[in-house]
Each structure stands twice: as C-alpha cells, then as structure tokens.
N, C-alpha and C positions, 0 to 999 in steps of 0.2 A: 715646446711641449705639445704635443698632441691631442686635443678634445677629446675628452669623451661620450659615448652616444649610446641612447639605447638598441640600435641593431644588433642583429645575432651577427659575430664575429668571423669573417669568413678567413679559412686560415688560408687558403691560396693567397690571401692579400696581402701582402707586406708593403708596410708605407716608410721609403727611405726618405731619411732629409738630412743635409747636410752638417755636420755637429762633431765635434770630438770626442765624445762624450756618446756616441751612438755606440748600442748594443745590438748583436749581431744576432738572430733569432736560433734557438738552440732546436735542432732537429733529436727526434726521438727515436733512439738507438735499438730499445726492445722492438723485436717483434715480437705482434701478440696475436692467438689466433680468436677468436670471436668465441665464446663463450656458448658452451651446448648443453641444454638442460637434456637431461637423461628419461627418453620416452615411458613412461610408466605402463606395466605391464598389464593387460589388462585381470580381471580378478574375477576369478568364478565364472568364467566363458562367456562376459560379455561382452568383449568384441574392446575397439577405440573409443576416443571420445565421440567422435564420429554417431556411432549406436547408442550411445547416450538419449533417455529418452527425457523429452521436457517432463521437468520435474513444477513448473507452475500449475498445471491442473487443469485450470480453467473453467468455465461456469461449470460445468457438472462436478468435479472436483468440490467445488465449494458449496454446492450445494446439498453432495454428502455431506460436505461436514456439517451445514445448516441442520441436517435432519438427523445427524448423531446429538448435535448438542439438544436440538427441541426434542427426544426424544429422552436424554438423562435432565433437561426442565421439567418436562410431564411427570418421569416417577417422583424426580422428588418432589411434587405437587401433590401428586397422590398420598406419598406416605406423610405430607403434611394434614393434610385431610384426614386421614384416616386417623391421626394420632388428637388430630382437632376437633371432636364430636361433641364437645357442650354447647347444649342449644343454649343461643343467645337471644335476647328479644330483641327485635328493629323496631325504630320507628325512622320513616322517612316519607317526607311529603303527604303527612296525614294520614299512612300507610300504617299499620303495626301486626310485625310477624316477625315468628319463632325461626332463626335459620342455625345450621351446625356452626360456628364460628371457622372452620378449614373454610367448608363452601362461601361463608361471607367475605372473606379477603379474598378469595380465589374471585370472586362477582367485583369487586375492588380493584382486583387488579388488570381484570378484562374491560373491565369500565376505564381506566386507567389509561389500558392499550387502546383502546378505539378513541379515547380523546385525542391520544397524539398521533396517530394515524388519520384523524380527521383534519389535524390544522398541517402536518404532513403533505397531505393529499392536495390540500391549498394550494401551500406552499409551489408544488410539482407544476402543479396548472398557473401559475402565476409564472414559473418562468420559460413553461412551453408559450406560452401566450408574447411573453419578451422577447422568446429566441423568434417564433414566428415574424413578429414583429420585425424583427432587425435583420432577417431572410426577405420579406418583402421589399426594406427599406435598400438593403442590397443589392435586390434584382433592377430596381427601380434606376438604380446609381449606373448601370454598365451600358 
C-alpha cells in the first residue's frame, strides 16, 4: 500500500508496483475548454477597468471628509448653545462667574480636547525618540 504525503500530487506521476490487485489509472475522456467570464461592458463611457479611477482617495480625500464632519460638529455645537442660554453660576479654583450653560460644556469640552491631545502629543515624542533610538542602534550594528 502506498504512503501517503503531504505534496501537491503531480498527475504525470504514476507509481506502478507490482500486485494483483493493482488499478489501472482512469484517464479523462471529457474535453473541456477553460472557462471565460464575459467581459463586461463598459457603462456610461467610461472606458475598461483599466480607466477605472482609484477610488481610495488618499490624504486629501480624507481630509475632506475630516472638514465635512468638523464642520456638521460645529453647527450642531452652535444650535446647542444657542438653545442653552441659562446663565449658570461657576465656581472654580476660588474663581466665581456667571457663564451661559451651552458655552460652559462647550469650555468642558475643549478643556477635555487639549487634555488628551496633551498626553497624545507625549505619547508621539516618546516613540519618535524609540524609533530614533533603534535607527541609531541599527546604523551602529552594519
């Protein structure tokens, strides 16, 4: 009986051995012709796929869309403000003043944004300062 192995099976091969009991390998009588997917036409005069234009974008691309979404964050910022005009009283770090309560979270949440664009910004410098590091330690190594 014949081992079996994980190789890809090459069909030129045939391994005879001698046995009474041996079968004789069946050759494939269909002809078949290979299989053709139907060019699609192009649509509305653009041309092949060929003319196809990248559809990932790339930084400007994204960074429309950056400036569409911060631009529908803004109004609805505004129309929250403006629907949020009861003055409230602060008190903060021995500090005490009257602000509209919209503009008080709006102040919240910019305080908010520059906290984590602070440790962010760390963050950044800490692993330029690693990659520098391990570019040095490379150059050093050739």
């Amino acid at each position: 009986m014949p081992t079996r192995s994980h190789e890809p099976i090459d069909p030129q091969h045939t391994e005879h051995t001698a046995g009474a009991g041996e079968i004789a390998p069946v050759e494939d009588t269909h002809t078949s012709a290979p299989a053709t997917v139907p060019a699609e036409e192009p649509r509305g005069g653009r041309g092949t796929h060929d003319d196809v234009m990248d559809t990932h974008g790339g930084k400007l691309g994204s960074a429309w869309v950056g400036l569409v979404l911060g631009a529908l964050v803004t109004i609805l910022l505004l129309i929250f403000i403006a629907q949020n005009t009861t003055s409230t009283d602060v008190r903060y770090l021995g500090l005490e003043f009257s602000l509209p309560l919209g503009v008080l979270i709006l102040f919240a949440a910019i305080a908010g944004a520059l906290i984590m664009a602070l440790f962010a910004g760390f963050r950044i410098l800490q692993l330029r300062m690693r990659a520098r590091r391990a570019r040095k330690v490379g150059a050093r190594g050739r």
